[in-house]
C-alpha positions as a Python dict, from the first residue, in 0.01 Angstrom:
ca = {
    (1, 'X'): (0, 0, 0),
    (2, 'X'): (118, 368, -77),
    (3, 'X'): (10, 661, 165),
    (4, 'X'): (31, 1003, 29),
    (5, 'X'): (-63, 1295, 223),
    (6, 'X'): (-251, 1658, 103),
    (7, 'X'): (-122, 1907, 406),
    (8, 'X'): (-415, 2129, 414),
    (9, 'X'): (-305, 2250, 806),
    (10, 'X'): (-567, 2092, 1066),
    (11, 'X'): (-793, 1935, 756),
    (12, 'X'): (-489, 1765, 585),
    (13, 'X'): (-550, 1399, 499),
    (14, 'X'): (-413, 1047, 336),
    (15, 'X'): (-443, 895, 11),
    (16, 'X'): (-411, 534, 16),
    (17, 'X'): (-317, 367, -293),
    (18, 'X'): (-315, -5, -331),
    (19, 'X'): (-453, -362, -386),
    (20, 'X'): (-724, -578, -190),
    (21, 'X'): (-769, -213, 37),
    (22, 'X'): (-1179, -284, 27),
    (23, 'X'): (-1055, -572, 259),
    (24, 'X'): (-904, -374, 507),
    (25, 'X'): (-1129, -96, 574),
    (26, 'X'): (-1167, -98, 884),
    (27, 'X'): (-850, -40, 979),
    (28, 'X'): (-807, 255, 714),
    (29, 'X'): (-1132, 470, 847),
    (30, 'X'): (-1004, 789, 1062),
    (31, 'X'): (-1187, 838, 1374),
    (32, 'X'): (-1562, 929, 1280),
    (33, 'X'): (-1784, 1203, 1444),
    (34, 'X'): (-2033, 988, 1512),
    (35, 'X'): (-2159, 619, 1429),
    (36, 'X'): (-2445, 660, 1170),
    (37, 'X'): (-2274, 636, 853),
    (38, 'X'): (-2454, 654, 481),
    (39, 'X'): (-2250, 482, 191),
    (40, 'X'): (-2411, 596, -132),
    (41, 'X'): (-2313, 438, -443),
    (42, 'X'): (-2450, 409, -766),
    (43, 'X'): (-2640, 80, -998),
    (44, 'X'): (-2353, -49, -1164),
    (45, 'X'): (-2094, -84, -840),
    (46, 'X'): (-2333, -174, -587),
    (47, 'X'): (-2318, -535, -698),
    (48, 'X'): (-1968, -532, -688),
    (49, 'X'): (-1818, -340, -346),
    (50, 'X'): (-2135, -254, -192),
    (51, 'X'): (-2113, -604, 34),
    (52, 'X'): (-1708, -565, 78),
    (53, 'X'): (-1752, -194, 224),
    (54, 'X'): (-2076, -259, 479),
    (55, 'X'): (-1868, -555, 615),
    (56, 'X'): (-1580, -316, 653),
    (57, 'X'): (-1803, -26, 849),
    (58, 'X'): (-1963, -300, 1083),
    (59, 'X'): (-1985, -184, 1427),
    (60, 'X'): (-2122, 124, 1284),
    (61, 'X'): (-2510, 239, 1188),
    (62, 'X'): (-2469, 163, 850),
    (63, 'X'): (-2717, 262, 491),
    (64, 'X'): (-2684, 279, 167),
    (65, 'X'): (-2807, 471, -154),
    (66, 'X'): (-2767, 339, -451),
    (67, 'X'): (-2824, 584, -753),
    (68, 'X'): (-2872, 556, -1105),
    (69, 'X'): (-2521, 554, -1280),
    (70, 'X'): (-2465, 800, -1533),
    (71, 'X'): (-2355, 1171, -1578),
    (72, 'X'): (-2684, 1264, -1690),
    (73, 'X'): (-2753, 1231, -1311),
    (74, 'X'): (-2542, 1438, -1182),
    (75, 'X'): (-2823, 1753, -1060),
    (76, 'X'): (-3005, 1891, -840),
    (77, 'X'): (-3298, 1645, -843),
    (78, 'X'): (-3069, 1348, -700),
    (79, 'X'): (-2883, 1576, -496),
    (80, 'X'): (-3183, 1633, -337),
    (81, 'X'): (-3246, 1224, -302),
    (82, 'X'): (-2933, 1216, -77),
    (83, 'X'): (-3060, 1492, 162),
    (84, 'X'): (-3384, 1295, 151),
    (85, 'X'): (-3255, 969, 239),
    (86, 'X'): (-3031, 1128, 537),
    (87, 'X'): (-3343, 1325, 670),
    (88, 'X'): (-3572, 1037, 650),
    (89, 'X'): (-3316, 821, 802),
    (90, 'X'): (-3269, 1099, 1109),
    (91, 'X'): (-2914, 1201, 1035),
    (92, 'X'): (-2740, 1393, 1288),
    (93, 'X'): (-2437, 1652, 1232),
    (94, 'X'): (-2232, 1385, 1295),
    (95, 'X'): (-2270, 1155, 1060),
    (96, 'X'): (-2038, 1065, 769),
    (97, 'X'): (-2130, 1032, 416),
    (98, 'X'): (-1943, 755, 213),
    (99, 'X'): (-1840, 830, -184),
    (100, 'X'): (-1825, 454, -353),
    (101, 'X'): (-1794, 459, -695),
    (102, 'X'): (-1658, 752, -994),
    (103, 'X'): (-1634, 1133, -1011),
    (104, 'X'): (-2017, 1166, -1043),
    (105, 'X'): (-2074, 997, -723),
    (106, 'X'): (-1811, 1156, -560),
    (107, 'X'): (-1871, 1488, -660),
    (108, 'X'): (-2230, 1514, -600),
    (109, 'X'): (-2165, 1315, -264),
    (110, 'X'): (-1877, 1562, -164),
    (111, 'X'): (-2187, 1821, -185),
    (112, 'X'): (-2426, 1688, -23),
    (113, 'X'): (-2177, 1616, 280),
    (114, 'X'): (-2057, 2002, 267),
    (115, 'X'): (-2432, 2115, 279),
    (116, 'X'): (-2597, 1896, 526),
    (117, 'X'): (-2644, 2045, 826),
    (118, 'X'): (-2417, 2275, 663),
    (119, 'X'): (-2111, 2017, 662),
    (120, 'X'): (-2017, 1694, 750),
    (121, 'X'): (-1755, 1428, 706),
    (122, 'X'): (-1758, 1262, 404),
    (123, 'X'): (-1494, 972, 292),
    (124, 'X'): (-1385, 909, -124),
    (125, 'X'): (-1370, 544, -228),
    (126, 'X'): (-1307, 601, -615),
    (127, 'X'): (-1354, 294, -829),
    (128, 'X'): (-1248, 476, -1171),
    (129, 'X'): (-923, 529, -1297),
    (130, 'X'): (-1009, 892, -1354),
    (131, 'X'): (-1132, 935, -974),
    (132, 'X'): (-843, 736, -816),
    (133, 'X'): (-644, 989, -1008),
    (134, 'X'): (-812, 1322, -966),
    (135, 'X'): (-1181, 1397, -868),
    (136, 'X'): (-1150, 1184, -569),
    (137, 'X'): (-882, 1457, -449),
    (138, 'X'): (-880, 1818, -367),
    (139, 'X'): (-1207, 1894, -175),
    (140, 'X'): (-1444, 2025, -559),
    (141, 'X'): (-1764, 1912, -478),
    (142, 'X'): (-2100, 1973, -739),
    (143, 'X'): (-2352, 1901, -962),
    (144, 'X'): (-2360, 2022, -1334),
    (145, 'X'): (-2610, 2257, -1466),
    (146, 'X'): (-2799, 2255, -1860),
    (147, 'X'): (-2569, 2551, -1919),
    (148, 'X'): (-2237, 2461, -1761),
    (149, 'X'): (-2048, 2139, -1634),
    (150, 'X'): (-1974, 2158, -1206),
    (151, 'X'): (-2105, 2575, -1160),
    (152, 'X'): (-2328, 2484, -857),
    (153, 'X'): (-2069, 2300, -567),
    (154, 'X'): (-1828, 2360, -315),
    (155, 'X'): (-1499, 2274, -157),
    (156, 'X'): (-1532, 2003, 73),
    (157, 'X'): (-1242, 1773, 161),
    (158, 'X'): (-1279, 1425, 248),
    (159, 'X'): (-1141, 1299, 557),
    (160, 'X'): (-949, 1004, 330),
    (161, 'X'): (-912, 902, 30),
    (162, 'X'): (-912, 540, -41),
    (163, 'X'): (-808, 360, -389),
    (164, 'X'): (-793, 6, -399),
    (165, 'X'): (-646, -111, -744),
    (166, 'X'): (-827, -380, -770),
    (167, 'X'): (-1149, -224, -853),
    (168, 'X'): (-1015, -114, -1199),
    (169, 'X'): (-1031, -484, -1325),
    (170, 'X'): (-1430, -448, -1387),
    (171, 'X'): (-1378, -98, -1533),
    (172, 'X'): (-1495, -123, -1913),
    (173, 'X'): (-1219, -22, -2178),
    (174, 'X'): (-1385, 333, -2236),
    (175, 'X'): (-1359, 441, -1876),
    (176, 'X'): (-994, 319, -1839),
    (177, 'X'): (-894, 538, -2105),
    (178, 'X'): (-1088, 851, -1956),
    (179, 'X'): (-910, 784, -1619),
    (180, 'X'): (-573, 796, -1861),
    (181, 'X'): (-667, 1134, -1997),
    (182, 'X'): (-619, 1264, -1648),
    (183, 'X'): (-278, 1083, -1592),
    (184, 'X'): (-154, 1257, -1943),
    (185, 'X'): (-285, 1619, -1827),
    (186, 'X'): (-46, 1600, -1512),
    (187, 'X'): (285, 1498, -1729),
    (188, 'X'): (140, 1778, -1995),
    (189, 'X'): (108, 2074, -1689),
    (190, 'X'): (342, 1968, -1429),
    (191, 'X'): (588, 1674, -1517),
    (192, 'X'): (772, 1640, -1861),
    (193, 'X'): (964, 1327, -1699),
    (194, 'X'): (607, 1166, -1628),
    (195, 'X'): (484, 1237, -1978),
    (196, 'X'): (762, 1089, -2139),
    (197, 'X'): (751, 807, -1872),
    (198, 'X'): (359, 788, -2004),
    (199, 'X'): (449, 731, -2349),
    (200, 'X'): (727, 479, -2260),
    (201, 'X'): (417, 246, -2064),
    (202, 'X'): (81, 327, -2268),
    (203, 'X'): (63, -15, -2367),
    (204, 'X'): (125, -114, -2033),
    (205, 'X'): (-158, 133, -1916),
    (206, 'X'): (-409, 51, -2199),
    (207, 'X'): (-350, -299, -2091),
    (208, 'X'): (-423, -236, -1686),
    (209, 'X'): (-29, -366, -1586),
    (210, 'X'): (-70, -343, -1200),
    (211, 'X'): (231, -216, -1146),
    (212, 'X'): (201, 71, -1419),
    (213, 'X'): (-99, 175, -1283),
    (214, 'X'): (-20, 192, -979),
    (215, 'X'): (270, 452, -1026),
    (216, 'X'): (51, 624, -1274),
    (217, 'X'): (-207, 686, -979),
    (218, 'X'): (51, 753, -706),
    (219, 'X'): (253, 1007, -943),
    (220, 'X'): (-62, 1210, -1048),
    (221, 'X'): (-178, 1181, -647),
    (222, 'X'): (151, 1332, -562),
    (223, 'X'): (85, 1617, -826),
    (224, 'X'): (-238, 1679, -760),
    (225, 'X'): (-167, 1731, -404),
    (226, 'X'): (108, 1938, -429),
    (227, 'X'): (-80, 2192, -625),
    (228, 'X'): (-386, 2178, -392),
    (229, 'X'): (-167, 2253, -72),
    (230, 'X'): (-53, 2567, -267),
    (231, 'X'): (-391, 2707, -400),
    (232, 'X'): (-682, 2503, -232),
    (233, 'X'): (-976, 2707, -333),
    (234, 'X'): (-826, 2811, -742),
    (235, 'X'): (-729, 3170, -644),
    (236, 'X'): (-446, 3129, -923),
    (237, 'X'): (-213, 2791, -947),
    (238, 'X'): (-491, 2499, -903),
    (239, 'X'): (-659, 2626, -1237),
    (240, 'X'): (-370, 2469, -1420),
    (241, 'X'): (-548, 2115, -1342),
    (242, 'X'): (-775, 2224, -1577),
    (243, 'X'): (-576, 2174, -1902),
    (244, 'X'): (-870, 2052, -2164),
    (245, 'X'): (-1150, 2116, -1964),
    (246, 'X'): (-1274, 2439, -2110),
    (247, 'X'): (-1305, 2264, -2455),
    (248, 'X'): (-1396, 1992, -2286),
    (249, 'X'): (-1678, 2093, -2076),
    (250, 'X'): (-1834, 2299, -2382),
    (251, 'X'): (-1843, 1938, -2619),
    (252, 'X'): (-1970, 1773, -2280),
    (253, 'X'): (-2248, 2076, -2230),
    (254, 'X'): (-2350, 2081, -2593),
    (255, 'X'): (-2377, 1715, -2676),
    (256, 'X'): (-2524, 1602, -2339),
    (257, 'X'): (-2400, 1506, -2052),
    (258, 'X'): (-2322, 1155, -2068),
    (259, 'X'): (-2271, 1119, -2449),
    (260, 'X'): (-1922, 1202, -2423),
    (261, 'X'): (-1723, 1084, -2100),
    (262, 'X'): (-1560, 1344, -1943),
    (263, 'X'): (-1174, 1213, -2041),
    (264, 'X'): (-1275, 1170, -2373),
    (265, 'X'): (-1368, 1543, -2404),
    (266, 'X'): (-1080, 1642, -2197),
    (267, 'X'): (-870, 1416, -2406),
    (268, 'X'): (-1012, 1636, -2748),
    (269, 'X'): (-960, 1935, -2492),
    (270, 'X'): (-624, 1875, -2410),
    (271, 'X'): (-524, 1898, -2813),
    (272, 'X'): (-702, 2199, -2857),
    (273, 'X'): (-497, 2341, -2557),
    (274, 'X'): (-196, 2187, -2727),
    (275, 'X'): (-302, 2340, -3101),
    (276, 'X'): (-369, 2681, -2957),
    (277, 'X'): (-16, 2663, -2754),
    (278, 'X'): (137, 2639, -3046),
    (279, 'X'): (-31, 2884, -3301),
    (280, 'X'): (58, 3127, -2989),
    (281, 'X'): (435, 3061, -2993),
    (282, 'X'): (480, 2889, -2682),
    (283, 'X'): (509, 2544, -2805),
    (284, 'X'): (672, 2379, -3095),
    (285, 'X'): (423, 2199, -3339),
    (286, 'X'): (592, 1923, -3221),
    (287, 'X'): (462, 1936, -2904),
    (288, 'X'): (125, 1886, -3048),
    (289, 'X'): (202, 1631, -3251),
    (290, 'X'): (359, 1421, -2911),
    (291, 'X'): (100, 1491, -2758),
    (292, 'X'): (-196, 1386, -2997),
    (293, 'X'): (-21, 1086, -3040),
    (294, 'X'): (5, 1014, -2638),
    (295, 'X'): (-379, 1094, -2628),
    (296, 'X'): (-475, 880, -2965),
    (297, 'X'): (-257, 576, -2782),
    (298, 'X'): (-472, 586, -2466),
    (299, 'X'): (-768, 530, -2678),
    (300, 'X'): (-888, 883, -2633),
    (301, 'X'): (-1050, 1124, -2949),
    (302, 'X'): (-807, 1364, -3083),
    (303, 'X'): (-1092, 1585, -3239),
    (304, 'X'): (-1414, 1712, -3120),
    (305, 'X'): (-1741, 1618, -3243),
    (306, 'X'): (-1788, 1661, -3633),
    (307, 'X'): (-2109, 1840, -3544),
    (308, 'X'): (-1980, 2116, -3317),
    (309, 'X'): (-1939, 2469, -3446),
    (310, 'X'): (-1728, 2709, -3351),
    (311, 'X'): (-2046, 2897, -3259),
    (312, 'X'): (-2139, 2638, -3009),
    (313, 'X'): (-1807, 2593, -2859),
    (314, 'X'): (-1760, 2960, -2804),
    (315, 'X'): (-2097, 2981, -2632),
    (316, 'X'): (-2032, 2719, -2455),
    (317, 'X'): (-1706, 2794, -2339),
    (318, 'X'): (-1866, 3157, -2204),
    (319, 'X'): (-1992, 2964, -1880),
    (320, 'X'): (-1700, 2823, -1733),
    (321, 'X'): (-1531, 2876, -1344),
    (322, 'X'): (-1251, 3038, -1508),
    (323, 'X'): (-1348, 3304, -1678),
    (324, 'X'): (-1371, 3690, -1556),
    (325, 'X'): (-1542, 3981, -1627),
    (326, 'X'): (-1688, 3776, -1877),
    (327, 'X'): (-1335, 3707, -2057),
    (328, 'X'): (-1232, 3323, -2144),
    (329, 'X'): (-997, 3245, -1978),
    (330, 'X'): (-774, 2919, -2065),
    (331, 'X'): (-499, 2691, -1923),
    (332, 'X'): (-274, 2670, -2182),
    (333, 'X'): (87, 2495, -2193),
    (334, 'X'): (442, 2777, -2188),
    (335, 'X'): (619, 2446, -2246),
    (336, 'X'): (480, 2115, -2239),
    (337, 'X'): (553, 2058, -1843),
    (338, 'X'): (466, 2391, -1749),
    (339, 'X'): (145, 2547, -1770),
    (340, 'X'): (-30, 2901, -1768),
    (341, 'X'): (-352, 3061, -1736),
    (342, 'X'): (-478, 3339, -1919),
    (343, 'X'): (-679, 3511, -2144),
    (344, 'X'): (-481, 3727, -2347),
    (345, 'X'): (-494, 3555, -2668),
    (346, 'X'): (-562, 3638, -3016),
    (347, 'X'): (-973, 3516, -3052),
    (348, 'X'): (-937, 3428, -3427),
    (349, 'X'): (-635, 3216, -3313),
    (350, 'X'): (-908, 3038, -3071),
    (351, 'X'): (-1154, 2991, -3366),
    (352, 'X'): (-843, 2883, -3601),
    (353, 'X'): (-827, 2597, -3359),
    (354, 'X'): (-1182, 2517, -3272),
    (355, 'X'): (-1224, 2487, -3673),
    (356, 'X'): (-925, 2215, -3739),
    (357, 'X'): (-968, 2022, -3437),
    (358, 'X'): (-1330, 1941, -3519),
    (359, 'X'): (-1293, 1948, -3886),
    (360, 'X'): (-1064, 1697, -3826),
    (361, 'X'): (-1295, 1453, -3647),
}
């Protein structure tokens, strides 16, 4: 087992990374408030942890909500089924909400635990390669809206955050390569020596090695931590995490949520980040090129959808957490292992690239 840390002062916490974990934990809970405890979960993993992770919480008061799976279902209406079942059930302040399953159910969990009562503990148990790698750390909690992907949430960290491998044998091929787009956006941003470490396993990745992944998770838990410790609530640095999403949120908005999975439009996202890098002078063509052909290996689109205009993607791309006084703003890539934010850049430059990297599609 590995055990990585995110020092947040008095609400720091551990990451624990590793095989057969679902096994042991019991012994990996912290010290809960109080005893109730509701695990909610979601159609598709119930049947396969929900029995592991009630064995490991007996000795405690003990539910479970199981939701439909899907981001389609990530709103307000089954937001509002969590804060039903924890009323009905006579939930104290004390009681600790438990995420099992991807980023949807974390997410939306994360909220309801940092609005109930207003707050209370909530633990991640991410079953996804993309959550074991990223939503399941750093506290961003929400729900998406019909005009914009996570704008209604909060930051709400868990108490721990626990990844057994093992779950990501009964992940389908899609979803493994949407975690990967995730693990490519940290050696793109933050790592050069991970990215080209990346393309030297792919296969290896693509073809769930153990060992691979496990490095893969532990290295982008290490990043991902070290940027939230610096810039917890995305006053400036943590925005960099966001390589991709801007395009990607606009082709998950406009084609509905759910059609695309969010690493495959982060995945187009990321190469539109690249593309636009590069028409600004920062990067080298390439850069793109690598790139594209890091995010084509993982299984992930290189293009957005063929029936996306510009239009769309520029109206989409106008609701986003990033932007200010109504200016886009975008992570974009000084180097490829170094990022920057901002939104002084040439707008036809930004339509240049919206056109070829859905023309391309």
């Amino acid at each position: 087992m590995e055990t990585l840390g995110v020092e947040l002062g008095e609400r720091s916490y551990p990451i624990y990374i590793g095989s057969g974990l679902l096994d042991q934990l019991g012994e990996l809970l912290p010290s809960l408030s109080g005893k109730q405890v509701l695990v909610v979960t979601n159609t598709t993993i119930a049947p396969l942890y929900l029995d592991k992770v009630m064995a490991g919480l007996q000795g405690l008061q003990a539910s479970s909500l199981i939701l439909p799976d899907g981001e389609q279902y990530k709103t307000l209406d089954t937001l509002d089924r969590i804060f039903t079942a924890l009323l009905e059930r006579r939930h104290s302040r004390t009681t600790t909400l438990v995420a099992l399953g991807g980023g949807v159910i974390g997410d939306i969990t994360g909220f309801a635990a940092a609005a109930y009562q207003r707050g209370v503990d909530f633990i991640q148990i991410p079953t996804t390669l993309l959550s074991q790698v990223d939503s399941s750390v750093g506290g961003k909690t929400g729900v998406n809206h019909p005009l914009g992907k996570n704008m209604i949430g909060a930051f709400h960290q868990p108490r721990v955050v626990i990844a057994d491998t093992d779950t990501l044998n009964t992940l389908p091929e899609r979803e493994l390569s949407a975690g990967l787009a995730e693990v490519i956006k940290y050696g793109l941003i933050r790592d050069e020596a991970f990215l080209g470490w990346i393309e030297d396993h792919i296969k290896e990745l693509v073809a769930r090695d153990p060992a691979a992944l496990t490095y893969a998770i532990r290295r982008s838990c290490e990043i991902k931590a070290e940027v939230v410790a610096a810039d917890e609530r995305e006053g400036g640095l943590r925005a960099i995490l966001n390589l991709g999403h801007t395009f990607g949120h606009a082709i998950e908005a406009a084609q509905g949520y759910g059609q695309w999975l969010h690493g495959e439009a982060v995945g187009a996202g990321m190469v539109m980040a690249l593309d636009l890098s590069a028409r600004l002078g920062f990067v080298a063509p390439q850069a793109v090129a690598r790139g594209r052909e890091i995010i084509a290996a993982a299984g992930l689109p290189v293009s957005g959808p063929a029936d996306m205009t510009v239009a769309t993607y520029l109206e989409k791309m106008a609701v986003d957490k990033k932007n200010v006084d109504a200016r886009i703003r975008l992570v974009l890539l000084k180097s490829v292992g170094e990022a920057m934010i901002t939104a002084d850049f040439d707008q036809s430059l930004l339509r240049e690239t919206l056109h070829e990297c859905t023309t391309q599609a």
